[in-house]
C-alpha positions in Angstrom: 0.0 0.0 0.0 1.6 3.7 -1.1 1.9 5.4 2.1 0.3 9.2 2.6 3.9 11.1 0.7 2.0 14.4 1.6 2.6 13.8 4.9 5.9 13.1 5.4 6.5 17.0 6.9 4.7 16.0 10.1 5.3 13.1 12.8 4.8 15.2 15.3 2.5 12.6 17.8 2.6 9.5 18.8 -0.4 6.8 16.1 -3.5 5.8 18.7 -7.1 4.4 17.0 -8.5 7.2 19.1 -7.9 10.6 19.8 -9.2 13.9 20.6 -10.4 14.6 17.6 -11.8 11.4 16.3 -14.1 11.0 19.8 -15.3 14.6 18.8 -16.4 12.6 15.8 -18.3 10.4 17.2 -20.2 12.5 19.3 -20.9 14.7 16.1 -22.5 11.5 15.0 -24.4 10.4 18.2 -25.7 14.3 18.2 -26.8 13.4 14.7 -29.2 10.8 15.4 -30.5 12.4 18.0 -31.1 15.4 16.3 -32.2 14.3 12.8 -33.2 16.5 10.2 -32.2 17.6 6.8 -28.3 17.3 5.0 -27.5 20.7 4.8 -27.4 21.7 8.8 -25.5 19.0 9.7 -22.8 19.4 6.6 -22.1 22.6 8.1 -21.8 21.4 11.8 -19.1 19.2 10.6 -16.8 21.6 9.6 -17.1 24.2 12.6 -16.5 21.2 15.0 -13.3 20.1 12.9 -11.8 23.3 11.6 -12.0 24.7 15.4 -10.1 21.4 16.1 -7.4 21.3 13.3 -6.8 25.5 13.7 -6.6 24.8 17.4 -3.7 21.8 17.4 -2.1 23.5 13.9 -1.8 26.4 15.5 0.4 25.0 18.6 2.0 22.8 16.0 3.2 25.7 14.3 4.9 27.5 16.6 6.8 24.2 17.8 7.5 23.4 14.2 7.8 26.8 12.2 8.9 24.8 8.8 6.5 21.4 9.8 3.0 22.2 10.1 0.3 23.3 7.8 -1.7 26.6 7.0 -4.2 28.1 8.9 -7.4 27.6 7.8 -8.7 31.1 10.2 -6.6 34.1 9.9 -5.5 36.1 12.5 -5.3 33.4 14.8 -4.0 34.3 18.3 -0.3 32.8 18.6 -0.5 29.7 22.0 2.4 29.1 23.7 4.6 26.0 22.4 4.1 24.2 25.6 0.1 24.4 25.6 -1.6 21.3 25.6 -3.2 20.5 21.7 -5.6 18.0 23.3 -6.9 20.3 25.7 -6.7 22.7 22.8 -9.1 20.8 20.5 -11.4 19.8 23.3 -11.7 23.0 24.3 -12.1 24.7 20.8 -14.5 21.5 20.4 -16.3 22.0 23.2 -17.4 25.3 22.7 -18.6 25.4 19.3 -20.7 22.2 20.2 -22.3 24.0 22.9 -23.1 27.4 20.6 -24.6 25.1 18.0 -26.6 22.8 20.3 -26.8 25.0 23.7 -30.6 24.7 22.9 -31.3 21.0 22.9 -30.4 19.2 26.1 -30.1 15.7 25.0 -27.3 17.0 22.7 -25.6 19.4 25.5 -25.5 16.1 27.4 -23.5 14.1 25.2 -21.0 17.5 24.5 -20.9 17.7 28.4 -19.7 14.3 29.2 -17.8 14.1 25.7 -15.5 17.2 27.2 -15.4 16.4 30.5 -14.0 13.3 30.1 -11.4 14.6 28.1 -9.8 17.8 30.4 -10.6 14.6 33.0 -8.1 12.8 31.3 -5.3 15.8 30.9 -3.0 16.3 34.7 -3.7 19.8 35.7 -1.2 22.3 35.1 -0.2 25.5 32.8 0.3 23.5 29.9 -3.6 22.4 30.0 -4.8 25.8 31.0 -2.8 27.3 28.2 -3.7 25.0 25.9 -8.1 25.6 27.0 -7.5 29.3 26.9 -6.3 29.2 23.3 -9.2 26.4 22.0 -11.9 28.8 23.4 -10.2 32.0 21.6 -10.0 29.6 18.3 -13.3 28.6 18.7 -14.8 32.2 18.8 -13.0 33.3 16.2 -14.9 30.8 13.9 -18.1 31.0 15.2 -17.8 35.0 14.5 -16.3 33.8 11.1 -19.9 32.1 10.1 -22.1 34.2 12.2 -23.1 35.9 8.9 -22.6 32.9 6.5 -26.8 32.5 5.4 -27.4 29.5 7.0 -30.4 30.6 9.2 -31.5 32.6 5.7 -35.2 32.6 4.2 -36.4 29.4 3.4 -39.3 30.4 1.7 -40.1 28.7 -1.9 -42.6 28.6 -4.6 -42.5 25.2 -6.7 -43.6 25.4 -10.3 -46.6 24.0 -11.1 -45.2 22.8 -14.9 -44.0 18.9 -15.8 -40.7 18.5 -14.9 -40.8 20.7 -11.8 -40.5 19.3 -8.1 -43.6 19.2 -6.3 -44.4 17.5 -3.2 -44.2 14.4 -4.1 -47.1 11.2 -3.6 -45.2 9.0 -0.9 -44.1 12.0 0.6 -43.1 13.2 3.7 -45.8 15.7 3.0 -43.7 18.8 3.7 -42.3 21.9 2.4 -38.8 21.3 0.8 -35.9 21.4 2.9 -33.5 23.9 3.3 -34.1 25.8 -0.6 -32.0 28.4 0.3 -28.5 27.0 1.5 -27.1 27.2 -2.1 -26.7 30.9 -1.3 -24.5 29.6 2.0 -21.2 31.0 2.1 -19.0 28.2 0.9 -16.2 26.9 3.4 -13.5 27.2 0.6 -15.3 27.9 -3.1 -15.6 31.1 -3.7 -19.5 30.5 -4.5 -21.8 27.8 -4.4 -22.1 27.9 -8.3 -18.6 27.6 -8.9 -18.6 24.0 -10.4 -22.3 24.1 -11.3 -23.4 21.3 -13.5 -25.2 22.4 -17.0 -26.5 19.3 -18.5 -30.1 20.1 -17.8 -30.0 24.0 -18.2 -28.0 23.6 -21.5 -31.6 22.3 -22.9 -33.1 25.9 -22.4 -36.3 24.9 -21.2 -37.7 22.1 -19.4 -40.0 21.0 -22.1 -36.9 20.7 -24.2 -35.7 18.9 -21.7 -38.6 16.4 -21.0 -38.8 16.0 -24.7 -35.0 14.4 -25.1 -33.9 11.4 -25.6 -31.6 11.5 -23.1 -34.5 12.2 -20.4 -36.8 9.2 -21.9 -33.1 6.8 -21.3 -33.4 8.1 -17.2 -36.8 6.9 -16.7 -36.1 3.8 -19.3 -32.7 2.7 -19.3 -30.1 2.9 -22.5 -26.5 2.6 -23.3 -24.3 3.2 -20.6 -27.8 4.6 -18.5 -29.7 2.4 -15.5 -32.9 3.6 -15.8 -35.1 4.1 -12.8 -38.3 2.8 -13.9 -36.9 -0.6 -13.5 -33.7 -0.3 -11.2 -35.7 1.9 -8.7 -39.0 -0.1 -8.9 -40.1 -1.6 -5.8 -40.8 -4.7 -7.2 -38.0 -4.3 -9.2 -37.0 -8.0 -11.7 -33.5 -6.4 -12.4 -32.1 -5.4 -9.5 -30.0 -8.0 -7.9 -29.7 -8.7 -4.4 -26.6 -6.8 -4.2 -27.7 -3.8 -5.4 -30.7 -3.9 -2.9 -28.8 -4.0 0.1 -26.3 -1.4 -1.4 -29.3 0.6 -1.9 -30.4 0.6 1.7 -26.6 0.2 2.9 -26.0 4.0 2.1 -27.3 6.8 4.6 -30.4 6.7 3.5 -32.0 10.2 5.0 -33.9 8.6 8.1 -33.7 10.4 10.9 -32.4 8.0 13.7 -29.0 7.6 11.3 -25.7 9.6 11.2 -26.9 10.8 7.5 -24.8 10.8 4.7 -22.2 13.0 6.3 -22.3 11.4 9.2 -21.5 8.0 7.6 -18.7 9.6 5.4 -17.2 10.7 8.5 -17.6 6.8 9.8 -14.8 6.1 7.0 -12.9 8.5 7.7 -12.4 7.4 11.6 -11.9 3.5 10.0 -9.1 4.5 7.7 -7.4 6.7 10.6 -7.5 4.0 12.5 -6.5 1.7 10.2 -3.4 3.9 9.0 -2.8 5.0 12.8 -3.0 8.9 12.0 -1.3 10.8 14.3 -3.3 13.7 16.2 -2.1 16.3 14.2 -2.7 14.1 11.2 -6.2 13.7 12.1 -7.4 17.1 12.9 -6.1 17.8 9.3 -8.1 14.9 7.7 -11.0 16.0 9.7 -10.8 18.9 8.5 -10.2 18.8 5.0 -13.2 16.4 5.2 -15.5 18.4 6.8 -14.8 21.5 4.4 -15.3 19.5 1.7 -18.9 17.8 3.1 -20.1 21.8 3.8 -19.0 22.7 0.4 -20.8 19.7 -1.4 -23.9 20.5 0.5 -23.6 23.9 -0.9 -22.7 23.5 -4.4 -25.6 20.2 -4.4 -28.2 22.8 -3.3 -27.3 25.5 -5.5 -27.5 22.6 -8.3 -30.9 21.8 -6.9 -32.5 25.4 -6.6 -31.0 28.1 -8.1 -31.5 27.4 -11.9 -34.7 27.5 -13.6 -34.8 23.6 -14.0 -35.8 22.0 -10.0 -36.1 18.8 -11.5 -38.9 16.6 -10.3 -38.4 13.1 -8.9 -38.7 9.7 -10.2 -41.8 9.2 -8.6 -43.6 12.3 -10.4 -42.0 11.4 -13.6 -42.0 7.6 -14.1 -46.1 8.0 -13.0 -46.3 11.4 -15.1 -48.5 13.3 -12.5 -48.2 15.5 -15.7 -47.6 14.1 -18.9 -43.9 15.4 -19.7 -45.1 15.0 -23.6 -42.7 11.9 -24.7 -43.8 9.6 -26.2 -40.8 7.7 -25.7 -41.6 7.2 -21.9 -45.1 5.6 -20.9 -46.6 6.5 -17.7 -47.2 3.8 -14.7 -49.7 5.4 -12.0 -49.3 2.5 -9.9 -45.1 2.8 -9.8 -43.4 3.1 -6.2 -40.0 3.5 -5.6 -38.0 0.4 -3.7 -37.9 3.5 -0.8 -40.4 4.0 1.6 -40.4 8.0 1.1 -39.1 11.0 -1.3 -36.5 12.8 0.6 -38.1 16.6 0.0 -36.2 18.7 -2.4 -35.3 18.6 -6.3 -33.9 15.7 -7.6 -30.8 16.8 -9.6 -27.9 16.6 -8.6 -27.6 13.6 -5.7 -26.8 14.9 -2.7 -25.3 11.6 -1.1 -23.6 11.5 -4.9 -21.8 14.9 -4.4 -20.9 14.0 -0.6 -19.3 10.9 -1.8 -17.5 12.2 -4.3 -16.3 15.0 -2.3 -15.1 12.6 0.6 -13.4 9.9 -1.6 -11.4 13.5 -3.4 -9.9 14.6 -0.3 -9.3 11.4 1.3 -7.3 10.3 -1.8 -5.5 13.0 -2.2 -4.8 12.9 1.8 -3.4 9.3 1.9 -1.5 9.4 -1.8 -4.0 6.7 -3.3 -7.0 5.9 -3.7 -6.6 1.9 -3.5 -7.3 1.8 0.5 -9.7 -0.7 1.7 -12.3 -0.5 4.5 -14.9 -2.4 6.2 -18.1 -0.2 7.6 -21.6 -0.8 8.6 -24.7 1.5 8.4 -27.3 2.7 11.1 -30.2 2.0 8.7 -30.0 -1.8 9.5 -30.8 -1.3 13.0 -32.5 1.6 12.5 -35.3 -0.4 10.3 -34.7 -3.5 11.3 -38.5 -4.4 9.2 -35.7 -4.6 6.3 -34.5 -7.8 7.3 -30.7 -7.3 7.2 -28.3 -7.8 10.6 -28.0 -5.1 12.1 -24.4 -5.4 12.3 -23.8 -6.2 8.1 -21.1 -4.5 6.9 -19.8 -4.0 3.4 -16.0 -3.9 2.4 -14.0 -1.4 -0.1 -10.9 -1.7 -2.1 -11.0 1.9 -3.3 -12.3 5.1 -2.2 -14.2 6.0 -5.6 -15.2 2.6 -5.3 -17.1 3.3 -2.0 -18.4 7.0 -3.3 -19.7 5.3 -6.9 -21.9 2.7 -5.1 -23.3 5.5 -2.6 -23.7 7.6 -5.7 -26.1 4.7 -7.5 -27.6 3.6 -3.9 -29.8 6.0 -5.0 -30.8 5.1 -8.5 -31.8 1.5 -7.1 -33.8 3.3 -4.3 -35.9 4.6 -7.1 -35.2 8.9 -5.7 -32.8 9.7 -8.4 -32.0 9.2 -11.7 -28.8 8.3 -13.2 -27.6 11.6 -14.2 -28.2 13.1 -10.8 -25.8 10.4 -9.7 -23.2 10.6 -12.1 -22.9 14.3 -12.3 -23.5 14.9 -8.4 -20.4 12.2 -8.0 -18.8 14.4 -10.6 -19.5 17.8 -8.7 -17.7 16.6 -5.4 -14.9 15.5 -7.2 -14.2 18.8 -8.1 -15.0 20.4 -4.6 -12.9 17.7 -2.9 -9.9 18.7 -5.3 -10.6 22.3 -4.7 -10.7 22.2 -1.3 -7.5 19.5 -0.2 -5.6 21.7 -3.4 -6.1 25.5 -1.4 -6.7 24.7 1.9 -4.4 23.7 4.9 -1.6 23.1 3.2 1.8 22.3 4.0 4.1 25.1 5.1 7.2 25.1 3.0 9.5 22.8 3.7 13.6 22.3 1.7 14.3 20.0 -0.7 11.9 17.0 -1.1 10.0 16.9 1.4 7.4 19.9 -0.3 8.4 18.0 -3.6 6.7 15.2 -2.2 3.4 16.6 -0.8 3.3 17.9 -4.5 3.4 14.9 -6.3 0.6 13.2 -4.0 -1.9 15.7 -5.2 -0.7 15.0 -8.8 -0.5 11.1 -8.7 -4.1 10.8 -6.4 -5.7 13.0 -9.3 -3.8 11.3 -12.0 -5.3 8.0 -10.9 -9.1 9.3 -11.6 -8.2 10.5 -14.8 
């Protein structure tokens, strides 16, 4: 296995399964399914709980190790003392963005509570750990007056169109308005905008009735060369769909409240492979947080796919039963047609959320570790959290490749019967390029002689290189 050459400038702790910021992780997750709700929120909890951790621990690395640590991603940053302690640091910086995100809900302040205590429990009193919690609160403020502003809490009012082709609420529901419509307009974490890698496929038509007139539409609902339709592959009583692909389908984060999500499940690899690879702490806050940008980004640039172009596709459900007749004749309407899903998550259908995600995640964590040929074993909360399914609760599937992991989670949704393909295989597409954007101009390594910066280099090139 081709060890991570990018980081070759740190060594800077000792490798442990678990750390600091990897338990942070795990809460994140726990407050997840607890919480529930839609994709968006939680993307952008990830990265103020990881990027409070990674500038908190980088920033004490960097004064210890002036040409062997990484950028900042906060400017401005108040300079620690070398000796402060970077775990009391991270779970102090941790600590208090947790609480300014989920002061409000107690089960939640609960788990942060005993999550930190345990924690500055486990760190001997002295200057070093007071240091160290002085300068993760100050880090910690810093970004939550960063994002303060950043549109999250913005208007979520929306008007559907009332045309073919445009989402509606859809028959299996949940009958509600559609989540979050507005978080395309979310400041990015690292893009510049959330329209910076915006697909065109769809708008390139001009119109939706051009749209719902193409052939390339008709092979979405009906299969074709190179295309899995949805009309079959999605059905609920689907003849095509192997076994396989039905457990895959139900494998991947599927949107039920009670789960970690789709973020949280990314971030579920992401602690299997640190462990597996025994990251360092320093290593890890980085991974985290490259990670985490990268999930907050995807949500953004997913959404701002999904609402802000004249073409809020409507799902498979709407089209493969034509509650309008989208005036092909190529395609034949089925009234009767469910998806192999039990509901519609509520918002546009193109691009894949969970298809951006993933490809976002498997970009950075490439590029991170130097390959993409890693494998993994994980499970999924949807087992246990719908046990009427039928599957162990404790099934777990096995990877040989990152893109392998993020092109299954991509079509997991084709075989549910909520997307088609081409919101799979451009959303997959889409987090590519925000994964590469974001491990490409954020938190990287200082300057360091000779090869050592050659190296970090030439990991980019090589784990890009490999998906060309």
């Amino acid at each position: 296995m081709i060890r991570r050459a990018a980081m070759v400038v740190l060594a800077l702790a000792g490798a442990a399964s678990a750390d600091v910021v990897t338990d942070w992780n795990s809460t994140y997750q726990d407050i997840t399914r607890l919480i529930g709700g839609a994709p968006c929120p939680i993307s952008r909890s990830g990265p103020m709980l990881n990027l409070a951790m990674y500038d908190a621990v980088n920033s004490i690395d960097a004064v210890r190790h002036p040409n062997a640590h990484y950028e900042p991603y906060q400017q401005n940053l108040p300079v620690p003392a070398a000796s402060a302690s970077r775990e009391a640091a991270a779970a102090s910086a941790a600590y208090h963005v947790m609480a300014a995100l989920h002061g409000s809900h107690q089960p939640s302040m609960d788990l942060i509570q005993a999550r930190y205590q345990a924690q500055i429990d486990a760190i001997p009193d002295s200057a070093e750990k007071a240091a160290g919690m002085a300068h993760g609160i100050a880090v910690a403020q810093n970004l939550l007056t960063l994002r303060q502003n950043d549109g999250y809490d913005g208007d979520p009012s929306y008007t559907p169109g009332g045309g073919p082709g445009d989402w509606r609420i859809t028959p299996d529901g949940p009958n509600v308005q559609p989540f979050t419509p507005h978080w395309g307009n979310v400041t990015p974490w690292g893009m510049p905008s959330g329209s910076m890698f915006r697909p065109t496929r769809l708008t390139d038509y001009g119109s939706m009735q051009n749209l719902l007139a193409s052939d390339e539409y008709a092979a979405q609902i009906n299969g074709g060369p190179g295309v899995v339709g949805v009309k079959e592959f999605g059905a609920r009583d689907s003849a095509s769909r192997t076994a396989d692909q039905t457990q895959a389908a139900w494998f991947w984060a599927n949107d039920r409240d009670g789960t970690s999500k789709p973020s949280g499940q990314l971030i579920e690899i992401t602690k299997r492979v640190s462990a597996d690879q025994g990251l360092s702490l320093s290593e890890n806050a980085r991974l985290f947080g490259l990670v985490s940008l990268a999930l907050g980004d995807a949500c953004v640039a997913a959404w701002d796919t999904k609402y802000n172009t004249p073409m809020d596709l409507w799902r498979p459900i709407d089209a493969v039963r034509e509650t309008l007749d989208d005036g092909n004749a190529a395609t034949v309407a089925d009234p009767a047609w469910l998806p192999l899903n039990d509901f519609t998550p509520p918002f546009p259908a193109y691009v894949s959320g969970h298809a951006t995600f993933a490809g976002a995640h498997a970009a950075v964590m490439a590029a991170f570790f130097g390959t993409d040929n890693i494998t993994f074993t994980i499970g999924s909360d949807e087992f246990a959290v719908n046990p009427g399914l039928g599957y162990d609760a404790n099934l777990t599937r096995t990877f040989t490749s990152f893109s392998q992991a993020a092109w299954e989670d991509s079509m997991s949704r084709v075989w549910l019967g909520v997307h088609y393909y081409f919101d799979a295989a451009d959303g997959n597409a889409l987090g590519y390029q925000v994964g590469d954007f974001a491990f490409a101009n954020f938190m990287r390594p200082v300057p360091a002689p000779g090869a050592l910066a050659g190296l970090a280099g030439l990991a980019v090139i090589g784990s890009r290189r490999r998906r060309a």
